[in-house]
TORBA-354368 format. One record per residue: residue number from 0; x, y, z of N, C-alpha, C in turn. Coordinates in nm, 3 decimals, padded with zeros to 5 digits. Example, Ala and Ser with C-alpha at 12.3 -4.5 7.8 and 13.67 -1.06 7.14 Angstrom:
TORBA-354368
<0; <01.319; -00.569; 00.780>; <01.230; -00.450; 00.780>; <01.320; -00.330; 00.780>>,
<1; <01.285; -00.225; 00.708>; <01.367; -00.106; 00.714>; <01.290; 00.003; 00.787>>,
This chain:
TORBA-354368
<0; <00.829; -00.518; 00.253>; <00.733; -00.614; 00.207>; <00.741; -00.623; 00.055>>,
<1; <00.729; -00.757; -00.010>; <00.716; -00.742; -00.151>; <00.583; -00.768; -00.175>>,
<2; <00.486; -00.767; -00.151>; <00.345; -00.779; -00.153>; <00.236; -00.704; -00.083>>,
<3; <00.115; -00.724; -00.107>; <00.040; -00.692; -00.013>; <00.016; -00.793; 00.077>>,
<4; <-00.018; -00.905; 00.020>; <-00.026; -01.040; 00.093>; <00.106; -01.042; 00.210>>,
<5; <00.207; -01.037; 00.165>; <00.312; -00.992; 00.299>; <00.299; -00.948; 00.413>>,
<6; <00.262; -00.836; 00.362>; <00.208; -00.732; 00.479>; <00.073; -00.783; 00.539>>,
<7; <-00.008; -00.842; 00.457>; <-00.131; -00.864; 00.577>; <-00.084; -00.969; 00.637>>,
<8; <00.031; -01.049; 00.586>; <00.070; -01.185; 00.724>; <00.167; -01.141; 00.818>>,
<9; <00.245; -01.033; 00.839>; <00.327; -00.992; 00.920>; <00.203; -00.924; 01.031>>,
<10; <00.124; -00.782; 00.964>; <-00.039; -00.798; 01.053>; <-00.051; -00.890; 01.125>>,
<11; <-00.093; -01.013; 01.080>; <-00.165; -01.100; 01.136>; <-00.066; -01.221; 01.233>>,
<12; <00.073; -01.219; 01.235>; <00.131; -01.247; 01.294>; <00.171; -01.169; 01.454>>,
<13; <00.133; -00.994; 01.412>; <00.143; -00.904; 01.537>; <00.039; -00.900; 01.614>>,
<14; <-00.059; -01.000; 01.582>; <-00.216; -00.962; 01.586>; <-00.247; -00.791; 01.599>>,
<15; <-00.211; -00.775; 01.459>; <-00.281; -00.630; 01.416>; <-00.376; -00.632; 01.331>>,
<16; <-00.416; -00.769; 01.269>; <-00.520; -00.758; 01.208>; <-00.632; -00.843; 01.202>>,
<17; <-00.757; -00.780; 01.203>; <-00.890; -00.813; 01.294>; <-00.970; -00.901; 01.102>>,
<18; <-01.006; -01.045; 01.124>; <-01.031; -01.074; 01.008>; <-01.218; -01.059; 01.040>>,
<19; <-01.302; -00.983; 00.912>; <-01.422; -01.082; 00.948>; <-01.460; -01.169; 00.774>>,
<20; <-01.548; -01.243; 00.846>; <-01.569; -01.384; 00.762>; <-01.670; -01.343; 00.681>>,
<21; <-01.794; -01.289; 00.758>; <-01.887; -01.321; 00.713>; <-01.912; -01.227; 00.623>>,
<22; <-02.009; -01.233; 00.550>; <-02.014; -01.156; 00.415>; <-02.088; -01.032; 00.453>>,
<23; <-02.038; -00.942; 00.403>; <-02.094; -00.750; 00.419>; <-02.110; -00.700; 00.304>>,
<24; <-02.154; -00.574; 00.313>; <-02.187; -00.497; 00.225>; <-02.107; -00.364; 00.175>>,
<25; <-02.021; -00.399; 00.060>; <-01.918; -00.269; 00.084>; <-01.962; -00.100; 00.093>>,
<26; <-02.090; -00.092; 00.056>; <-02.126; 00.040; 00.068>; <-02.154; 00.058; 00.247>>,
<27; <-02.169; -00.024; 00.290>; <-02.248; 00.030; 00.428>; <-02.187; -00.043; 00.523>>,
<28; <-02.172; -00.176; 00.544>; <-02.117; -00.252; 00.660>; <-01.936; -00.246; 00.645>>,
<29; <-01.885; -00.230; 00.559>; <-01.756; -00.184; 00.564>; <-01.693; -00.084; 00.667>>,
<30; <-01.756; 00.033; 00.570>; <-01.723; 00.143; 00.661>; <-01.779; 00.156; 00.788>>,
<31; <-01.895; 00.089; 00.844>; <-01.846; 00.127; 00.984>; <-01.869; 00.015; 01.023>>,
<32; <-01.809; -00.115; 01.048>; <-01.713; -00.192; 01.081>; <-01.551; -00.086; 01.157>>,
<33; <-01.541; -00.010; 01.002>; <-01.403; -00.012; 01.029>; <-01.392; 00.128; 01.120>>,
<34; <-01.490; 00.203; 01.095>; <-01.473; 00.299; 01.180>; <-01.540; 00.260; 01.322>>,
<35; <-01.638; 00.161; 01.367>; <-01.584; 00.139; 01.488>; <-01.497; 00.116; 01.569>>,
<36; <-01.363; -00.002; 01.459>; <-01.250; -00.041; 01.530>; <-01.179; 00.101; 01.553>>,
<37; <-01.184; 00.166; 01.490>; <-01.100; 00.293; 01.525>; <-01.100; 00.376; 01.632>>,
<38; <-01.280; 00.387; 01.663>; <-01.292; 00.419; 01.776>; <-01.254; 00.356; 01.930>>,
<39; <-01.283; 00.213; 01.861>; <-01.256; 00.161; 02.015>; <-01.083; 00.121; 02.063>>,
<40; <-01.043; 00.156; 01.951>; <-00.885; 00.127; 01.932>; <-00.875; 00.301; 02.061>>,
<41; <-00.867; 00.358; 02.063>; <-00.841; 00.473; 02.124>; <-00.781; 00.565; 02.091>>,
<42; <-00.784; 00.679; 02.164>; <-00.718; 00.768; 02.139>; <-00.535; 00.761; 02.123>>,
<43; <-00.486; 00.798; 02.013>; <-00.282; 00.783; 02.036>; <-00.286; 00.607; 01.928>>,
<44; <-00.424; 00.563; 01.993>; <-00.401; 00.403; 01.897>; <-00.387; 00.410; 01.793>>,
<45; <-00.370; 00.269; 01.728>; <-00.355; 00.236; 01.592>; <-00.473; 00.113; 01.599>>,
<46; <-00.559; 00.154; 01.526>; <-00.663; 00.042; 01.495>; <-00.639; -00.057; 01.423>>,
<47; <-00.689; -00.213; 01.416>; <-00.606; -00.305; 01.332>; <-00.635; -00.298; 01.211>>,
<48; <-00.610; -00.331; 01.136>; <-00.614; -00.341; 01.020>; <-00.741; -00.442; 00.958>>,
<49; <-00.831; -00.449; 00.861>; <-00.958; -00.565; 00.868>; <-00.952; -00.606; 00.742>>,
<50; <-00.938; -00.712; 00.706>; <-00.949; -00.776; 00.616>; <-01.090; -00.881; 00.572>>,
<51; <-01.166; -00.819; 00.514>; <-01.290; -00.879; 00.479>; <-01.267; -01.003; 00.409>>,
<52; <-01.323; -01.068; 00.448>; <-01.305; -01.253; 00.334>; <-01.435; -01.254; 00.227>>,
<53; <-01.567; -01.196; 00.259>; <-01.635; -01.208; 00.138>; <-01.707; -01.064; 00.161>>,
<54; <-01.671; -00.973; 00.047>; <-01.781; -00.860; 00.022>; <-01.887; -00.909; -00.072>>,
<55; <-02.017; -00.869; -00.063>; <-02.132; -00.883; -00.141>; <-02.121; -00.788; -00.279>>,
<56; <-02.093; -00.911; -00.370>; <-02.067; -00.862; -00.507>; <-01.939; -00.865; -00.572>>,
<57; <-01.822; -00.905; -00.466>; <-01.670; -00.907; -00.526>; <-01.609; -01.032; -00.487>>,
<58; <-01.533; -01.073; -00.575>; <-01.448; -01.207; -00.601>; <-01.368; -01.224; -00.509>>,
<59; <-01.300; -01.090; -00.469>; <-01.187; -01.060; -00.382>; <-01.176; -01.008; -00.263>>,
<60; <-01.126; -01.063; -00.170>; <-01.117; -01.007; -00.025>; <-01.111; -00.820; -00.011>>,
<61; <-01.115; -00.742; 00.081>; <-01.084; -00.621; 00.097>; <-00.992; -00.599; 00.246>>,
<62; <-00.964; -00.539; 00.174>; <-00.852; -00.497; 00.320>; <-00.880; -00.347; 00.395>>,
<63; <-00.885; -00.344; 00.478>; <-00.889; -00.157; 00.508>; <-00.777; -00.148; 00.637>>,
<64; <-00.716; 00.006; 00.646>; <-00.628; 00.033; 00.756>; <-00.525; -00.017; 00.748>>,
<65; <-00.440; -00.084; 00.669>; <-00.328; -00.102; 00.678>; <-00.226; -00.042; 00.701>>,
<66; <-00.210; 00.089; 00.655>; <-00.112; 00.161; 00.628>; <-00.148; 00.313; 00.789>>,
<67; <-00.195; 00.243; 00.891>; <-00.292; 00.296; 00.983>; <-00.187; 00.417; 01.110>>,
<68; <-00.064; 00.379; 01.094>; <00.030; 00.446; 01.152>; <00.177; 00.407; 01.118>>,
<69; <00.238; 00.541; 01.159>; <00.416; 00.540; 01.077>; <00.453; 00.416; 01.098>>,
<70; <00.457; 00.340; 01.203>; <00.533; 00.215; 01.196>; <00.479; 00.123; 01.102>>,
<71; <00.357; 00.086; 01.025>; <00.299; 00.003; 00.976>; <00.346; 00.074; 00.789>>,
<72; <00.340; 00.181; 00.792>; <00.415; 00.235; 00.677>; <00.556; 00.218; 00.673>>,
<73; <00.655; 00.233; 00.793>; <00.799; 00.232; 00.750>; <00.804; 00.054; 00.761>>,
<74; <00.720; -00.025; 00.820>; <00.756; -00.174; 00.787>; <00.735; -00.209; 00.609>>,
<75; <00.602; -00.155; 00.562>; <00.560; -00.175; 00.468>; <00.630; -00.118; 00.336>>,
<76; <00.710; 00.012; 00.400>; <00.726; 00.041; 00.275>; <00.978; 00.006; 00.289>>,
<77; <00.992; -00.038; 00.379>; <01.083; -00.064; 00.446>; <01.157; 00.092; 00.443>>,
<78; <01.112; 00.157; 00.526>; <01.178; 00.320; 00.542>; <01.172; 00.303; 00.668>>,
<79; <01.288; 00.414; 00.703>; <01.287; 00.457; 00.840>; <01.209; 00.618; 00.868>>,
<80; <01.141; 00.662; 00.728>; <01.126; 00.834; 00.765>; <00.981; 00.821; 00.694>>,
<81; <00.896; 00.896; 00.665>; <00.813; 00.915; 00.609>; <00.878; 00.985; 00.471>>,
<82; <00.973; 01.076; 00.511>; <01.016; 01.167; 00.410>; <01.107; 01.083; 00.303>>,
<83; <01.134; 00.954; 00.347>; <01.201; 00.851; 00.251>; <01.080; 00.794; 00.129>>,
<84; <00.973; 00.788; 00.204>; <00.853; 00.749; 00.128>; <00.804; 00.810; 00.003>>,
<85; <00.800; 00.964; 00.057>; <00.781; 01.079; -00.040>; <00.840; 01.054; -00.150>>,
<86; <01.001; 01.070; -00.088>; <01.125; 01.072; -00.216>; <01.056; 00.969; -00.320>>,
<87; <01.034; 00.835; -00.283>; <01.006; 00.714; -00.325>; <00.908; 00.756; -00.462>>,
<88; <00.828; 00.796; -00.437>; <00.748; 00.784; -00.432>; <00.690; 00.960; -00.587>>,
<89; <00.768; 01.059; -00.529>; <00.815; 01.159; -00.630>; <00.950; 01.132; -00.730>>,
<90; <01.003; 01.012; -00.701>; <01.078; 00.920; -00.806>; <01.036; 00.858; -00.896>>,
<91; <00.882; 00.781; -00.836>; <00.797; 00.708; -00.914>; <00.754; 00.766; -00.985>>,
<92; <00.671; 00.863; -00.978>; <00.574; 00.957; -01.052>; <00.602; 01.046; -01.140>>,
<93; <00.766; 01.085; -01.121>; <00.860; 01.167; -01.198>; <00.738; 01.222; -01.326>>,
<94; <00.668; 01.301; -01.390>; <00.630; 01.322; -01.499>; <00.721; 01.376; -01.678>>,
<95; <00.818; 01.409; -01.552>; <00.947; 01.467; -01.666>; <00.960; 01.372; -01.810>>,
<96; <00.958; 01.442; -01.885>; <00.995; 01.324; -02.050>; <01.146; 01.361; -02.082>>,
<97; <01.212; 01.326; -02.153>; <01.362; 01.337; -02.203>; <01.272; 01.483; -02.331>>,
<98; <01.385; 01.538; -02.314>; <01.359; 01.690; -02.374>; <01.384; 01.674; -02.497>>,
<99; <01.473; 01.571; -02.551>; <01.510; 01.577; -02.723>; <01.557; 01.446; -02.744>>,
<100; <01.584; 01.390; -02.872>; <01.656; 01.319; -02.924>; <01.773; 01.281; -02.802>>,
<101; <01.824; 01.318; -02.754>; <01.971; 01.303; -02.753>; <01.905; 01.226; -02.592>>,
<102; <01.857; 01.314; -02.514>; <01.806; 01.260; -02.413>; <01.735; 01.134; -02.384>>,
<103; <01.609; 01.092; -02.469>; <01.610; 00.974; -02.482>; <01.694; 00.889; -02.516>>,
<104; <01.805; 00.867; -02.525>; <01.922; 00.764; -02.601>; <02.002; 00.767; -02.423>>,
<105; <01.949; 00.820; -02.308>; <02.037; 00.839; -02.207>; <01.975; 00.733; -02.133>>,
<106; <02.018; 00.670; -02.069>; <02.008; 00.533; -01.951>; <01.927; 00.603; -01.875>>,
<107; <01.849; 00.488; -01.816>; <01.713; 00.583; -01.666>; <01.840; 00.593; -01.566>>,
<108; <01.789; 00.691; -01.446>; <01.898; 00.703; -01.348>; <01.864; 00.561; -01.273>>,
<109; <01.766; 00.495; -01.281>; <01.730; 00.361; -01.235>; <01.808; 00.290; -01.302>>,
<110; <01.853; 00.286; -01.331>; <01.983; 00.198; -01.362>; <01.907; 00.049; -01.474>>,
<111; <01.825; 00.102; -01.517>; <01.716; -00.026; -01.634>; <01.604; -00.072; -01.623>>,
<112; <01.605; 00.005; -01.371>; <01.478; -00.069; -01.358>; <01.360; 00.042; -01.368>>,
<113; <01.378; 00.140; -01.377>; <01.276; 00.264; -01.430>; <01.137; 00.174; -01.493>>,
<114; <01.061; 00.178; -01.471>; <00.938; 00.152; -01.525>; <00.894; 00.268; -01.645>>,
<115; <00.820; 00.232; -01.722>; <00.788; 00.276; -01.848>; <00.653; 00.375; -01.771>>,
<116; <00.603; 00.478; -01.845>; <00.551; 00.596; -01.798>; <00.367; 00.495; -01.780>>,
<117; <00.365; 00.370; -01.898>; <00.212; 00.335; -01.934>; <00.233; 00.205; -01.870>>,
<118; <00.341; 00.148; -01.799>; <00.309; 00.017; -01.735>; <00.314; 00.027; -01.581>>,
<119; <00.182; -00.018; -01.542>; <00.149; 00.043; -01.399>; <00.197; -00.063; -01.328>>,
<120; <00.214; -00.234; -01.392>; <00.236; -00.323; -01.314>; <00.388; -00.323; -01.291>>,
<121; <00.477; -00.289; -01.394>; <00.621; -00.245; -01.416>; <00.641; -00.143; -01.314>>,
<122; <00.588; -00.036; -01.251>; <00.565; 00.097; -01.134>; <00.564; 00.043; -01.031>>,
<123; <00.516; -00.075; -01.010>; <00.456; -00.132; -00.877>; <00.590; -00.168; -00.843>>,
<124; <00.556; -00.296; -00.915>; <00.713; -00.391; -00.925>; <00.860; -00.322; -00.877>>,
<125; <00.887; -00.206; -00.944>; <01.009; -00.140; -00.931>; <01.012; -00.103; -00.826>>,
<126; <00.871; -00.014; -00.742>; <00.883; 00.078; -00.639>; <00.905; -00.086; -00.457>>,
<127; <00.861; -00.144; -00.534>; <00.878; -00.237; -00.430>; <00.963; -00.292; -00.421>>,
<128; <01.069; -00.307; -00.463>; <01.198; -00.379; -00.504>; <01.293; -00.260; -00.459>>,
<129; <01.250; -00.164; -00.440>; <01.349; -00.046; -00.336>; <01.363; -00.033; -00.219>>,
């Protein structure tokens, strides 16, 4: 997926994801909304995914459960392992700095697309493009 928006239309194309309309309350009608679907999804299930259209007080839709079981992660994150994710992911976060002079003057092993340690939208971008 290169988005989130992606992923909630591939959802919603599997009918995996349950939309509601009407306007809630994110402290209280959210969460159990969503933890009912979970329950009634069953045991071994994967509950759908819910995408709120108006929370009380925010501009922006909410999403919950997406990432709700391995298959909805290896579509999303296009892996076949969980343990590919990790890697991904302890690539991203790397905290390591170049140790001296000489080191900074060395190419990222990302080959240019390394994101900068303070640009989070540059992090995103890169990790999704893998």
């Amino acid at each position: 997926m290169r988005s989130l928006g992606d992923l909630i239309e591939v959802l919603q194309e599997q009918g995996r994801l349950a939309r509601v309309e009407a306007e809630v309350s994110a402290e209280f009608e959210v969460t159990e909304i969503a933890r009912r679907m979970i329950r009634e999804s069953g045991r071994g299930n994967a509950a759908p995914a819910v995408l709120f259209g108006s929370v009380r007080g925010s501009a922006v839709p909410l999403a919950v459960n997406l990432l709700a079981d391995e298959k909805r992660i290896h579509a999303a994150f296009r892996v076949k392992t969980l343990d590919e994710v990790t890697a991904r992911l302890e690539r991203l976060l790397d905290p390591r700095e170049p140790e001296g002079w000489f080191d900074r003057l060395k190419p990222s092993p990302h080959a240019g697309a390394h994101p900068t340690k303070h640009n989070f939208q540059q992090r995103i971008s890169w990790f999704s493009q893998r």
